[in-house]
N, C-alpha and C positions, 0 to 999 in steps of 0.2 A: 517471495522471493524477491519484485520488484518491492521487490518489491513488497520495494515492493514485491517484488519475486518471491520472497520470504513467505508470502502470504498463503498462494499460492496450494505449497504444498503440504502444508499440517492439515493432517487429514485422518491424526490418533482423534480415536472417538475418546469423548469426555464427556461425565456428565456432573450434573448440577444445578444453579440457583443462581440468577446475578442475584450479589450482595453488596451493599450500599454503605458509605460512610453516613455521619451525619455531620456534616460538615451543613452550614446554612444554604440559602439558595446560590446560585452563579449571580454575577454578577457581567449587565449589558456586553461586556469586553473582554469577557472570561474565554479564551481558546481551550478545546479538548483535546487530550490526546489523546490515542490510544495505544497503549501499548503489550505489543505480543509476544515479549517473552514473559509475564506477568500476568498476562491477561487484566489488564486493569484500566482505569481510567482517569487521566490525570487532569487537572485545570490550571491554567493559567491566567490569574487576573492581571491584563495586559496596561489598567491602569495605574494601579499597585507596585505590578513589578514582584505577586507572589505566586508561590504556585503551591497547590494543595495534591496531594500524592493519594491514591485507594480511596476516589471520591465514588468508585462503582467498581465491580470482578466481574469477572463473565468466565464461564465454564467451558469455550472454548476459543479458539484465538479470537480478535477481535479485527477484522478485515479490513473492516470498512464501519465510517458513520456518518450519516449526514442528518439533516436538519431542515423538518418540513414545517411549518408553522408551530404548532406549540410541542412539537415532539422531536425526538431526538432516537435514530433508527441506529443499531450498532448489526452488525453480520458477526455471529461467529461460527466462522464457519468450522469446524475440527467437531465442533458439536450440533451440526445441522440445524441452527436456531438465528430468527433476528431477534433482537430483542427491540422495545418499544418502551420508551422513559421519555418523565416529563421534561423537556429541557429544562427546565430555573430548578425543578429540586432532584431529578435523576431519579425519581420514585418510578416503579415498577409499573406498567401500563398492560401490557399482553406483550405474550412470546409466540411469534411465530412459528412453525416447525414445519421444515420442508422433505424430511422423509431423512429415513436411515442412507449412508453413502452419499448421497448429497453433494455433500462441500459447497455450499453457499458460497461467493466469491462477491458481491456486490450488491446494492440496492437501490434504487429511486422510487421516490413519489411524483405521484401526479396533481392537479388542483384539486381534483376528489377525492383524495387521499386513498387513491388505491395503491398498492406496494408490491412492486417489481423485484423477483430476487433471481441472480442469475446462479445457474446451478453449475459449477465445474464438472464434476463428475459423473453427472447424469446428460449431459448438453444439451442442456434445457433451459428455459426461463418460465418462471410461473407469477402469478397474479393471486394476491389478498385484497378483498373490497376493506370499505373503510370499517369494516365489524368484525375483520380478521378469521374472515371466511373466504379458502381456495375459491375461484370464478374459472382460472384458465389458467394451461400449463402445455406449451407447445415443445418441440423440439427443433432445437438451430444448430449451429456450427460444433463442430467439437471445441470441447475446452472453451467456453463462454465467460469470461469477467466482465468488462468496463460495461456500465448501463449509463445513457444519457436520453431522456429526452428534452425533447425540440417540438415546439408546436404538439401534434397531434399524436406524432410516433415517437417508438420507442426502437433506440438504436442498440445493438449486443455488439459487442467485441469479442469476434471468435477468434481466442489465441491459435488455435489448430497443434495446440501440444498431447503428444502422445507420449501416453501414461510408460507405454511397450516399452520404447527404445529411447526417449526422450528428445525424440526430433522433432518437424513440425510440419503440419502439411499449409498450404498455402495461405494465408489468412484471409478471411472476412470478415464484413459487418452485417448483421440481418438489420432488417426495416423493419418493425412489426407494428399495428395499430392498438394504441391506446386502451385499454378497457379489454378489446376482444384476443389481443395477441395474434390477430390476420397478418398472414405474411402477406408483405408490401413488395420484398423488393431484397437482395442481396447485392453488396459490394465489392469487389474485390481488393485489398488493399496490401501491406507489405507484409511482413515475416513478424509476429508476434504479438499481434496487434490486443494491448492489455487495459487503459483504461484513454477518455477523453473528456475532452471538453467542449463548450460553445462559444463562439465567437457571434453573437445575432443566432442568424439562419445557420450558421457556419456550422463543419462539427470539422473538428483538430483528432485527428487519430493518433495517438504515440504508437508508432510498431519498434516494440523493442531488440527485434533481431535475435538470432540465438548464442549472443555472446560471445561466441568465438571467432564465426569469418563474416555471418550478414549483420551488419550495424543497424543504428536505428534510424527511423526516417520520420515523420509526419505527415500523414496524407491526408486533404482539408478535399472536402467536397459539399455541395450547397447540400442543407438539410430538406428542403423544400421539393430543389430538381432532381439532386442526387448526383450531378453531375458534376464529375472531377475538378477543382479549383487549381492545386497545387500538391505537388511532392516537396517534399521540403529534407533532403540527406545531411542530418545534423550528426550523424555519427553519433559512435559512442553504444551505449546501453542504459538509455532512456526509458523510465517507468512512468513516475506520476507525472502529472500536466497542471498548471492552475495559468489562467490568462486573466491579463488586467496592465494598467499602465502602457498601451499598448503594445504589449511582448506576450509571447508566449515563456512559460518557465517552465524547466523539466528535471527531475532529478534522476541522476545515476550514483547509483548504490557506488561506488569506487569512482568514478569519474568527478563530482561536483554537481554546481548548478549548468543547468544550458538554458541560455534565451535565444530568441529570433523574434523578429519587426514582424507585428500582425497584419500589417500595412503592406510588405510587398515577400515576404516571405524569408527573406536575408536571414544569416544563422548570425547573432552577436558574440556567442559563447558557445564553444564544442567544447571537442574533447582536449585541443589543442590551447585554449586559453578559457578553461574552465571559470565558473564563480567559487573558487576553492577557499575552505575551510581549515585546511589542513588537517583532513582527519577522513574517512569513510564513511561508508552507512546512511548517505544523503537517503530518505524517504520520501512521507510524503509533506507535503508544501500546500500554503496558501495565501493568498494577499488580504490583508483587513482593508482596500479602501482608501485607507491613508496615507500610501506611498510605502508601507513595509510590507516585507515577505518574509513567511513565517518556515523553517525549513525543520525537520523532523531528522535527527542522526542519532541512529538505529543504536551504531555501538558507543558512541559515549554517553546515552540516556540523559540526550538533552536536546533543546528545541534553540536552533538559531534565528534571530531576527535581522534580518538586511534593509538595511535604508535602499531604497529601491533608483533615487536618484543619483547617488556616487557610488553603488552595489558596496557599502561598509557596513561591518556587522557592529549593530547596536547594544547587543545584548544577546543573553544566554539561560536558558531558564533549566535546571532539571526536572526530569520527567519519572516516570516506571521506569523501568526493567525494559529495552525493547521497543521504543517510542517509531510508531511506523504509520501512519494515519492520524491526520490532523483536522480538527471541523470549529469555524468558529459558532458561537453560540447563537448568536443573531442573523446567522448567513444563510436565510431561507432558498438565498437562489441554488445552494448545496442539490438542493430536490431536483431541477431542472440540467444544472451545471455541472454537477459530481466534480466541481472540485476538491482538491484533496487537502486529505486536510492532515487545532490542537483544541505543589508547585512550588521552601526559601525564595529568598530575592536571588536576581540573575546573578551566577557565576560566571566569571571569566570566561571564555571561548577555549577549548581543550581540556573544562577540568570537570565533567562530569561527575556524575553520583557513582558509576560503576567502578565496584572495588577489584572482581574479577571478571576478565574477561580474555578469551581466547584470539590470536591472530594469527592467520595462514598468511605463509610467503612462502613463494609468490603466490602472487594470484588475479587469472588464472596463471592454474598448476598444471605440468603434465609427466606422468611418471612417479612422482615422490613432492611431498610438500612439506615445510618446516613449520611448527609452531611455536608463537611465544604466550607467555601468560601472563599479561601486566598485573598487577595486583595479589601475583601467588604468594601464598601465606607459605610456604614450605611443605604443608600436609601434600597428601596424593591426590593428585589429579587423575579425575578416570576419562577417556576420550575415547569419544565415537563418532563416526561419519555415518549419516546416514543416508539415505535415496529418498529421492521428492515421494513418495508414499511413509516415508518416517521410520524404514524397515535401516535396521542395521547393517552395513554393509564392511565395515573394519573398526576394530575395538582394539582398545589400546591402554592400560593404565601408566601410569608417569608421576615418577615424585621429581620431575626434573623442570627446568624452569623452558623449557625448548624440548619440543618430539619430532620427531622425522615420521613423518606419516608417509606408507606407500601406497600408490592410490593404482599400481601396473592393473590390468585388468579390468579396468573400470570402465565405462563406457561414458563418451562425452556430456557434459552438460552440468546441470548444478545439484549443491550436494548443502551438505548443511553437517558444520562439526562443531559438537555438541562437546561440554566440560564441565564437570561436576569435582567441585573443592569446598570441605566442609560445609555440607548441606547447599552452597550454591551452584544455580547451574547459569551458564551461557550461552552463547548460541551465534555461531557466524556462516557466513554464506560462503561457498567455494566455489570455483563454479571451473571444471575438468576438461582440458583442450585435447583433443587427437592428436 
């Protein structure tokens, strides 16, 4: 859902096989994306300037990926699996399986290559040694996403979202120990606290808020002591994190990019003077190193590059269906950092590969919301809203180019409307104010 939120809550069981292109190996500079409406995995050779489409499938969404020495970890969580591939040829290595009901939501490694996978639905975190054999499986917070370690521990971000009503109870983060999963230690931190990152010793918390009245904030506290550094109220509804250039960068799915000075905390960019694309669906993001930052926009099925010195967009790359997690290929510190992460030559900024796709207005909606459908062919459009468990909650079919969805009775929070037009489907985020 952030996310990334998007992510969050696909939680239809699927099954299957990752299936591989054969496209040759990556190349040093090649970003991945992943993308979940597609479930796929796309490459961008960032030297080139191409990008290669269904270089990998995965049978259920694809969360998260990061990048530990010679391997390349994907989460798919809708099908309770991580999967493990060579990074240079994406060849098949072992699948992890974390149990029926699950919902995998993220993953790190450690120097020993053990693999940390956090469980949403279970509230749990578990451990696979480097032979991909369970060792430990402890229980934390409710609703468990963001994983990062730091030195010796391993940090969870407990959203504290309840599946019930859709509200959230207070956020933390667990400390737990390396190897054994020993609680260390809990944090208290803001309202929806979903994925982070490392600054040194530092750990950067995004708490995303719950969309409608509490915004999002940053809470940085020393990895080491534990003790509180900075709150940082950048507003808005902020998901992914990736730091570097001395800024932190955050994306809001409707909002743009946001940054703030890692140096004293200052916010650069809210909600108020966004890094705007003109368009929605900001994802996830990362920095190559070189002064660009690489941005992930969900509904045009394309990945934006920002020169990171005058914040101007360089370039444009299309991606899958869904592009919402980004990892570049050589970015081992992915394993410790969980930064977020990524094929024709770049298109234009606004001209995406997506032919159809659905948009709610407003949004947030409260009462009744309006659809339009760029790219409708004339056939019938079938529409459905569904609840963060994927269950149906208003169904709708439409041969018209605009529907009025009523959404009275609905209980606050986010939703997800679904459109199906000549065998294609879409998928956008709603997200339903009191």
């Amino acid at each position: 859902m952030s996310r990334s939120y998007f992510f969050r809550f696909l939680v239809l069981s699927v099954l299957g096989l990752v299936s591989l292109g054969t496209r040759p190996a990556l190349s040093a500079d090649d970003l991945l994306v992943l993308n979940g409406i597609d479930n796929t995995l796309s490459t961008v050779d960032l030297l080139k300037g191409e990008t290669s489409l269904n270089k990998a499938s995965f049978p259920g969404f694809p969360n998260q990926g990061v990048v530990a020495k010679d391997r390349l970890y994907v989460v798919a969580s809708s099908s309770n699996q991580v999967f493990v591939l060579n990074k240079q040829t994406l060849a098949p290595l072992d699948t992890l399986f974390t149990g029926p009901g699950t919902n995998p939501f993220a993953v790190a490694v450690d120097a020993k290559d053990n693999v940390y996978i956090s469980l949403l639905l279970a509230n749990q975190v578990m451990c696979f040694d480097a032979f991909g054999n369970e060792v430990a499986r402890v229980t934390v917070g409710r609703s468990p996403e963001g994983l990062l370690i730091v030195g010796t521990r391993l940090f969870v971000a407990n959203s504290g979202f309840r599946f019930s009503d859709y509200g959230y109870d207070p956020g933390t983060v667990s400390i737990l120990k390396l190897g054994t999963l020993t609680a260390i230690g809990t944090i208290d931190v803001g309202t929806n606290p979903q994925w982070m990152a490392a600054n040194g010793t530092q750990v950067h918390v995004v708490c995303t808020g719950n969309y409608f009245s509490t915004f999002g904030e940053i809470h940085v506290f020393d990895g080491k002591t534990l003790l509180p550094l900075n709150t940082i109220p950048i507003g808005g509804s902020p998901g992914y994190i990736t730091l570097g250039e001395g800024r932190g960068f955050l994306s809001d799915y409707f909002g743009g990019v946001f940054s703030y000075d890692l140096a004293n905390g200052s916010v650069l960019h809210g909600p108020g003077n966004p890094i705007s694309l003109g368009t929605i669906g900001y994802s996830g993001l990362t920095l190559d190193g070189k002064g660009n930052l690489y941005v992930a926009l969900f509904e045009d099925d394309s990945v934006a590059r920002i020169r990171v010195s005058d914040e101007s967009v360089t370039g444009a790359f299309p991606t899958g269906d869904g592009p919402t997690n980004l990892v570049l290929r050589h970015d081992n510190a992915l394993a410790t950092q969980n930064r977020h992460t990524i094929s024709p030559l770049p298109d234009p900024m606004g001209q995406g590969r997506m032919s159809f796709a659905v948009r709610p207005r407003p949004n947030p909606a409260r009462g009744s919301v309006n659809l339009s459908f760029p790219g409708d062919d004339g056939t019938n459009i079938e529409v459905a809203l569904l609840d963060p468990m994927g269950r149906v909650v208003r169904a709708a079919p439409s041969s018209l180019r605009s529907e009025h969805l009523d959404l009275s009775g609905l209980p606050a929070g986010v939703y997800f409307i679904q459109a199906v037009q000549s065998g294609h489907k879409t998928t956008s985020r709603l997200v339903v104010i009191p």
